[in-house]
C-alpha positions in Angstrom: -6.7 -20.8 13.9 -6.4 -23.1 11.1 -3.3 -23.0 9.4 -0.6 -25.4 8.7 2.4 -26.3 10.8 6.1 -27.4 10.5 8.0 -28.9 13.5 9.3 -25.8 15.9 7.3 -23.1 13.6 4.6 -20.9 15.8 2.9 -19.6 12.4 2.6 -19.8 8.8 1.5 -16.6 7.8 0.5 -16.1 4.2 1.9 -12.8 2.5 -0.6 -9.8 2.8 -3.4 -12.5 3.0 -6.4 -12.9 4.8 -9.6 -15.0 4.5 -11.5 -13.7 1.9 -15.3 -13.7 0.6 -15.5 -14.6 -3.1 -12.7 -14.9 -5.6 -11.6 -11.4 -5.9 -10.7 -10.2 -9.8 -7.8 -9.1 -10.3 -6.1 -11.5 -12.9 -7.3 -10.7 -16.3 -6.2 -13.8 -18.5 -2.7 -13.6 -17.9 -0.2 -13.1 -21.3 3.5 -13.3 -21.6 4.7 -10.7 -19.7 7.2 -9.1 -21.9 7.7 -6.8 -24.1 6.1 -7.2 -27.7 7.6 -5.6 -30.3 5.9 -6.5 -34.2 8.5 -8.6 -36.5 7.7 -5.9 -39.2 8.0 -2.4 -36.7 10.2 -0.2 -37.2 12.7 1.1 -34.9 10.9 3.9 -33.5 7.7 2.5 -33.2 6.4 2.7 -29.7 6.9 -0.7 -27.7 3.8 -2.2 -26.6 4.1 -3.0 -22.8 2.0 -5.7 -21.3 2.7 -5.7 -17.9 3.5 -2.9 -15.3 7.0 -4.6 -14.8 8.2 -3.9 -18.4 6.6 0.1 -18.2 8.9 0.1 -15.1 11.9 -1.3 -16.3 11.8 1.0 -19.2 11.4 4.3 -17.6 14.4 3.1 -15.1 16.4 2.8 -18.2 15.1 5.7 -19.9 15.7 7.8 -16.9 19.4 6.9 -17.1 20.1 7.3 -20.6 18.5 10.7 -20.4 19.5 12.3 -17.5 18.7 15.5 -16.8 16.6 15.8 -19.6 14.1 13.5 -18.3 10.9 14.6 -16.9 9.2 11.8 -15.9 7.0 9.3 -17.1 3.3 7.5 -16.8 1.9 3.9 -18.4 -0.5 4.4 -21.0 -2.6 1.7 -20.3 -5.0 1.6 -22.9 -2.3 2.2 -25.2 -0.4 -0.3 -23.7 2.9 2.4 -23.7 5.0 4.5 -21.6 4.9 8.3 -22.4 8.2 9.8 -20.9 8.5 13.7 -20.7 12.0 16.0 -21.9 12.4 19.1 -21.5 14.8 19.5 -24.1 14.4 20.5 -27.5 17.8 18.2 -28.5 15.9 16.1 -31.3 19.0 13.5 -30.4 17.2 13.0 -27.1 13.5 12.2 -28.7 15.6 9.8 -31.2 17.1 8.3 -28.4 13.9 8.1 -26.3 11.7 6.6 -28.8 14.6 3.9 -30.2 14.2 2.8 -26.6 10.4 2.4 -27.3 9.0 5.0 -25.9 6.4 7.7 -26.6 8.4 11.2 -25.8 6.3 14.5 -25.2 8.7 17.6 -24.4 7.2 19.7 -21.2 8.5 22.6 -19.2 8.9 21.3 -16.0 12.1 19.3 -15.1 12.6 17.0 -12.1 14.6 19.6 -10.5 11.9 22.3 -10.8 9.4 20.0 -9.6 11.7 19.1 -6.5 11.9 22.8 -5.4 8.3 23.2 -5.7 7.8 20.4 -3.1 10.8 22.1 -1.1 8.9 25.3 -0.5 5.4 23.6 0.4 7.5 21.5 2.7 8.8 25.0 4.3 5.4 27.1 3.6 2.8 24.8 3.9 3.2 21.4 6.0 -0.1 21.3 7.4 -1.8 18.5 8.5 -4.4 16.6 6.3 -2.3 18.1 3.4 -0.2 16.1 0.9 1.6 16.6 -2.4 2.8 14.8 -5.2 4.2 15.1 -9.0 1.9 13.8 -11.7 3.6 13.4 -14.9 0.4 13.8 -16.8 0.5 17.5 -16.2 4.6 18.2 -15.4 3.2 19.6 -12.4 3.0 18.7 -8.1 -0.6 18.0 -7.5 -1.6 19.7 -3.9 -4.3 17.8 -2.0 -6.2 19.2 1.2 -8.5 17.0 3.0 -11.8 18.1 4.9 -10.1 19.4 7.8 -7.9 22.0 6.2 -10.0 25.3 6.6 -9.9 28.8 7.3 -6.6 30.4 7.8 -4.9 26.9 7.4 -6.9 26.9 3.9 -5.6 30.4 3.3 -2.0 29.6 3.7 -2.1 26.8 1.5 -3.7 28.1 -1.4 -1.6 31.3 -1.3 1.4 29.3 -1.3 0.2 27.1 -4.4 -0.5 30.8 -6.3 2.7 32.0 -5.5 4.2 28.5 -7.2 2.2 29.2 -10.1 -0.1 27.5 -12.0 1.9 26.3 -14.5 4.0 24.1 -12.1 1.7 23.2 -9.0 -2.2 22.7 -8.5 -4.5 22.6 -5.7 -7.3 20.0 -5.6 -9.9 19.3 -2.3 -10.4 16.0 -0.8 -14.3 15.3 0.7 -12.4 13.0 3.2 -9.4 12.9 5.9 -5.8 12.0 5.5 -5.3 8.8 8.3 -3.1 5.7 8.7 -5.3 3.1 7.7 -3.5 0.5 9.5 -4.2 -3.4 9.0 -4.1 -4.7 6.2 -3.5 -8.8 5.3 -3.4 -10.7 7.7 -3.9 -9.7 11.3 -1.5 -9.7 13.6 -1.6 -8.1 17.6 0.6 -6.8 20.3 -0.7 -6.1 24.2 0.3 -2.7 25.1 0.1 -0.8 28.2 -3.2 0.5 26.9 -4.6 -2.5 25.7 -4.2 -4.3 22.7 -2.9 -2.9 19.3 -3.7 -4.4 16.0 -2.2 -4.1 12.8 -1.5 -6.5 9.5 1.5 -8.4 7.9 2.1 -6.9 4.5 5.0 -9.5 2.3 7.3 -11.5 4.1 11.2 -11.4 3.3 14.2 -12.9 4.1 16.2 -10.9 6.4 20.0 -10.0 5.5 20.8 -12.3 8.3 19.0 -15.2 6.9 16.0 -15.0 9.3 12.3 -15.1 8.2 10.8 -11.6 8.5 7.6 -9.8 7.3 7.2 -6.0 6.2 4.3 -4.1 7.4 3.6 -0.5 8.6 6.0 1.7 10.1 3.8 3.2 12.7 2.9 -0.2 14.0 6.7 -1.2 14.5 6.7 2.2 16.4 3.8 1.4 18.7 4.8 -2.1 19.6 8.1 -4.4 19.4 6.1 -7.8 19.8 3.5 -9.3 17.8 1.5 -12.4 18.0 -1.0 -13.6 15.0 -3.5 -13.9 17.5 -5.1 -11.5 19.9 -4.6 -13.6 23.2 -1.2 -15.8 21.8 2.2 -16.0 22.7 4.3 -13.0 20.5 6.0 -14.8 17.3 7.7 -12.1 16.1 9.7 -9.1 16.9 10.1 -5.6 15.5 13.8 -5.0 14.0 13.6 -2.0 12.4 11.2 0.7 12.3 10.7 4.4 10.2 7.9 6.4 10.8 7.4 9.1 10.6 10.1 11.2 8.1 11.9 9.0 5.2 9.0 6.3 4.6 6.6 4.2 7.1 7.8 0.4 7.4 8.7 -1.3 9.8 10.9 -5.2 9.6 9.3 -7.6 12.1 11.3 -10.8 12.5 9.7 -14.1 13.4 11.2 -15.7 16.6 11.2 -18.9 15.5 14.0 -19.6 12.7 12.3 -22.3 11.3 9.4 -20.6 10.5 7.9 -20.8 7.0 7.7 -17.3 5.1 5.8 -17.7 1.5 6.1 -15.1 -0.9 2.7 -14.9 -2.2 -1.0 -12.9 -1.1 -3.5 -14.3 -0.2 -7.1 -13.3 -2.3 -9.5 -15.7 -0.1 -11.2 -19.0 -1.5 -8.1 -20.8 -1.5 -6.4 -18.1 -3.8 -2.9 -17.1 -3.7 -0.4 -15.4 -6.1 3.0 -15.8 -6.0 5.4 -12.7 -5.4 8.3 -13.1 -7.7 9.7 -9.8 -7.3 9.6 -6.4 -5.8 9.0 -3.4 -8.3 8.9 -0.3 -8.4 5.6 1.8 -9.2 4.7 3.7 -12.8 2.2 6.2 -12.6 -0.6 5.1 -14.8 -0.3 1.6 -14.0 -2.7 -0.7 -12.3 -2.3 -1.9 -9.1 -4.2 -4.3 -6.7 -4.6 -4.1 -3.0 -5.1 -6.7 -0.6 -6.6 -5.7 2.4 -8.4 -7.0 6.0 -11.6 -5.4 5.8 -12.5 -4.5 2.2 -10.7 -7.2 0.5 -9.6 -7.2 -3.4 -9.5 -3.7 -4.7 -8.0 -2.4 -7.8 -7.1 1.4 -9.1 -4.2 3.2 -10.9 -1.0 4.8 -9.5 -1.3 8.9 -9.6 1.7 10.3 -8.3 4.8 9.1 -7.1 7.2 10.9 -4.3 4.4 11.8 -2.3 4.7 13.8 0.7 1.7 13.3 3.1 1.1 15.1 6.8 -1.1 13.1 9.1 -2.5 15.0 11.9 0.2 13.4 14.7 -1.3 10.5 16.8 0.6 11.6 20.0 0.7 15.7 19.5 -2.6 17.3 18.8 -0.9 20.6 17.4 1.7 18.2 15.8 2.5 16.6 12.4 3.4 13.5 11.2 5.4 14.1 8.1 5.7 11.0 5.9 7.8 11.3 2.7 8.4 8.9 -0.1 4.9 7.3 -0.8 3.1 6.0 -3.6 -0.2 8.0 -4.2 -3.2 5.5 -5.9 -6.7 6.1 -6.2 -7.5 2.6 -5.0 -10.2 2.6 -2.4 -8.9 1.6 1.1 -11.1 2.0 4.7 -9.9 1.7 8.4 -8.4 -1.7 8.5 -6.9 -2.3 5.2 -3.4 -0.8 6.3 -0.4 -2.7 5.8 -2.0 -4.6 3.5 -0.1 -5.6 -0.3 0.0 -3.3 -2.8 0.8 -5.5 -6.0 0.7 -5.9 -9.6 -0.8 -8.7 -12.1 2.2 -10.5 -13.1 3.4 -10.7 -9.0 4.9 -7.5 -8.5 5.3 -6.4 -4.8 4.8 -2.8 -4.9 3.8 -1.5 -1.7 2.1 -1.2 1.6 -0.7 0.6 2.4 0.2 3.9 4.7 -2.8 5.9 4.9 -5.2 7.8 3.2 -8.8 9.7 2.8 -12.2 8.5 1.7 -13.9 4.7 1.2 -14.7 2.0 -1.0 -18.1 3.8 -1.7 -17.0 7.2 -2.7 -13.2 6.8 -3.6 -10.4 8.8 -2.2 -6.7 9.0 -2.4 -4.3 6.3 -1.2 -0.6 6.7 0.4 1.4 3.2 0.1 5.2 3.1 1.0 7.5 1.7 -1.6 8.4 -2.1 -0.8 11.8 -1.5 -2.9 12.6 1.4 -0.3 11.8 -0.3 2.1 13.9 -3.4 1.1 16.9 -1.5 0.6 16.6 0.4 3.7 16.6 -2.9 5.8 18.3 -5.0 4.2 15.9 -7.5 3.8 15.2 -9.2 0.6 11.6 -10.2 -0.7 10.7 -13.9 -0.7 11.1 -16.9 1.9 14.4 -17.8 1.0 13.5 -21.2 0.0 11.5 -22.3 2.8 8.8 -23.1 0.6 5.0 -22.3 0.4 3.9 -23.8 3.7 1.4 -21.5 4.5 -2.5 -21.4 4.1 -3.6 -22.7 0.3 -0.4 -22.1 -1.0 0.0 -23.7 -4.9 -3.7 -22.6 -5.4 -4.2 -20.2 -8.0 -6.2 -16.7 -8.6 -9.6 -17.3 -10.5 -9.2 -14.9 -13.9 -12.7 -14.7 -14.1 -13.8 -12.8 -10.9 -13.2 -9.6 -10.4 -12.1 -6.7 -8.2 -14.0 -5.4 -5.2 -16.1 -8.5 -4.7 -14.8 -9.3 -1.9 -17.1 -7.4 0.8 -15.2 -7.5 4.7 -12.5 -10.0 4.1 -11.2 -9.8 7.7 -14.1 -8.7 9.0 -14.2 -11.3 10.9 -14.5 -12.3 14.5 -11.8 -14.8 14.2 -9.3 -12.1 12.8 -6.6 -13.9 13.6 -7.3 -16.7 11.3 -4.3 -17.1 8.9 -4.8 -18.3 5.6 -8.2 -19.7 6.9 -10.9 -19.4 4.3 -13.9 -17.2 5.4 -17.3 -18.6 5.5 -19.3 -18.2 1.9 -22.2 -17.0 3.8 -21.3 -14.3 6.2 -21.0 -10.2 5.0 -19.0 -7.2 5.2 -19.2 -6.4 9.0 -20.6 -9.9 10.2 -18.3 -13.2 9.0 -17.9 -15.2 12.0 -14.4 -17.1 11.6 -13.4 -19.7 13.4 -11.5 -17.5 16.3 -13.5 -15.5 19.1 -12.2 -11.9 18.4 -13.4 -9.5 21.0 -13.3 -6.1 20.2 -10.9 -6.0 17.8 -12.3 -3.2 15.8 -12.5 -1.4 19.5 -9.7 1.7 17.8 -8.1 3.9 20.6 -6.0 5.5 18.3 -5.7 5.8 14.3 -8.4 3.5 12.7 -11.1 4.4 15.2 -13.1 1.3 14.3 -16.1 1.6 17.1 -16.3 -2.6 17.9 -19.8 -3.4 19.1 -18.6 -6.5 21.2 -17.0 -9.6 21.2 -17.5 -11.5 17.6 -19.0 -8.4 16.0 -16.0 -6.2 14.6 -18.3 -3.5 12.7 -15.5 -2.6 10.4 -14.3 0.1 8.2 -18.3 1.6 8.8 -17.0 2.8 12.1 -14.5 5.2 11.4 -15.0 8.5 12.6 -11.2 10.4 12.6 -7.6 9.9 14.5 -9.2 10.8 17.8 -9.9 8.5 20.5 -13.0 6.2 20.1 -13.6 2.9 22.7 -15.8 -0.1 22.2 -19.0 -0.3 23.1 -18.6 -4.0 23.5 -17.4 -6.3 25.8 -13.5 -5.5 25.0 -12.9 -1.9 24.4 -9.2 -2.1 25.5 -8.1 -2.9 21.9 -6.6 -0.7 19.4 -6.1 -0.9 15.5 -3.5 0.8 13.8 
């Protein structure tokens, strides 16, 4: 462990961070993140929006001054605009839309319409490895089906998606299968009755008590209550509140210590941080980076928001764990990067990572609960309440030159509980050595199913085979990552 240390604090854990290999791109050279409206535009003219805050600030406002007549919205990124849908033919309502500064496009489908079509695949069609969500591209709820939904379980769902009509809901097929991806920054462990479960520190908040607390995954606050940053240390913190599955999957995991230091900021690796200045919500469209333990620095777009996914349950092999709420992305994530921050450019916490389908080598889909939801749900508020930085590298900045997906097994590392270390330049995806002696943490026996190949030698994300079972080979197959 290598991290820095205040009088009565057990930890300084860096938000979402872990030790990272390369500077990881993300920042593109950074401009004033406001709105930018011409001296010489006129009225209507479409605002040009350059940062995912201001797309998301608008469409809140839009979606009140419209009302009913709203029908979503999605960043234009290109463009640099939001497009917001209406579905009514009231030319007072485009005025009104496009004085705001928007682009309006009228569409069929209203919110309402869209919410009953998710109501009846709720009743008709919750299978698991199945998930659904609107895209405000098309006006319409995108239906996903992972590789294990076949046969009659097939059959059921694409009747029911007929019977919606294609005008209002589609079905698409995933190569991959729908799993909590838990661990995601920075490492953190509890010893169960099984062994030992690991999972990762998302953003740390400031609880409405006053206490320093972190955010991660709900299904890890539901599989264990204490939680150490170190495989074989004393617990340091203690699960508050927990929701998974149903309305969201987060858990609030207070720190047992009061004096402990809380920065608002991810850690990239190579001494890089960025600073969380606020929580936001998502805007389909938008880019959006995510920090995570074994693939590091990856970056995608939003695609649907409201997402309903079913996991295959972890505890009832005819069950389903029905998670509701989500953010969906396409940014690549693998066994191990759950948890882990979902943010924007300008320091915009967004969300944590859930679960999902697929890898960083072929894509997937992407399921991250809302940190706004999340925050409003607990009570907590985002940020260290004026602790300070304390943590890691914190004051060091993001390089705006490198760029996203460099980073190749940030976490991977034998010392896995290193927080806000910096990983050594020389080691790989699968083999950085770290400066602790992690056995078998990668040894899943549960969601995450990482295979761990003995003490020091976490394979990674390359081991995941499915929700089922799966011990080490190694010299501590007792461990399990969620």
């Amino acid at each position: 462990m290598s991290h820095k240390r205040i009088p009565k604090r057990k930890a300084a854990i860096a938000v979402g961070g872990v030790a990272a290999l390369g500077a990881a791109a993300f920042l593109l050279p950074m401009a004033n993140a406001s709105q930018d409206n011409a001296s010489g535009a006129t009225a209507t003219a479409p605002k040009t929006l350059k940062s995912a805050s201001d797309a998301s600030d608008l469409a809140a406002q839009l979606q009140d001054l419209l009302g009913q007549a709203f029908a979503g919205s999605y960043y234009d990124s290109g463009k640099q605009q939001l497009v917001v849908n209406v579905i009514s033919g009231d030319n007072n309502i485009v005025v009104q839309a496009e004085k705001a500064g928007a682009v309006v496009r009228q569409v069929q489908n209203s919110n309402s319409a869209l919410a009953a079509v998710a109501k009846t695949l709720k009743t008709k069609a919750t299978i698991p490895g199945t998930a659904w969500a609107v895209d405000p591209k098309t006006n319409k709820v995108v239906v996903t089906a992972d590789s294990t939904v076949t046969g009659a379980k097939w059959d059921t769902l694409q009747s029911t998606v007929q019977s919606i009509g294609s005008n209002m809901a589609t079905l698409k097929k995933s190569s991959g299968t729908f799993k909590t991806l838990v661990s995601g920054g920075d490492a953190i462990f509890s010893q169960v009755q099984n062994g030992t479960v690991r999972c990762s520190l998302g953003f740390n908040v400031t609880a409405s008590d006053g206490s320093p607390a972190f955010l991660t995954a709900g299904h890890c606050g539901v599989a264990a209550k204490d939680w150490s940053d170190s495989e074989t240390g004393q617990p340091i913190a203690t699960v508050d509140q927990a929701q998974f599955p149903g309305n969201g999957d987060f858990s609030l995991v207070k720190y047992n210590d009061a004096t402990t230091q809380a920065p608002s900021e991810v850690n990239i690796g190579n001494g890089q941080t960025v600073a969380i200045n606020q929580a936001v919500d998502a805007t389909v469209g938008e880019t959006v980076f995510r920090m995570g333990s074994t693939t590091g620095l990856h970056d995608g777009q939003v695609t649907g928001l409201d997402a309903t996914v079913n996991f295959q349950s972890e505890t009832d092999p005819n069950g389903v764990d029905t998670v509701t709420g989500l953010i969906q992305t396409n940014v690549c994530a693998e066994a191990g990067d759950s948890g882990g921050s979902l943010f924007t450019q300008d320091g915009g916490a967004v969300g944590m990572t859930s679960g999902g389908s697929g890898d960083c080598t072929s894509g997937g889909e992407t399921f991250f609960q809302p940190v706004t939801a999340a925050l409003q749900a607990t009570g907590a508020t985002l940020g260290d309440g004026g602790a300070g930085a304390g943590a890691g590298d914190a004051g060091a900045t993001a390089d705006p030159s490198a760029t996203a997906g460099d980073q190749n097994g940030a976490g991977d590392q034998a010392g896995g509980d290193q927080i806000g270390g910096t990983a050594d330049p020389s080691a790989t995806a699968g083999d950085q050595s770290g400066t602790g002696d992690q056995s078998g943490t990668g040894d899943a026996t549960g969601t995450g199913d990482q295979s761990g190949t003995g003490t020091g030698d976490q394979s990674g994300a390359g081991d995941v085979t499915g929700t089922g079972d799966q011990s080490g080979t190694g010299a501590d197959n007792s461990s399990s990552s969620h």
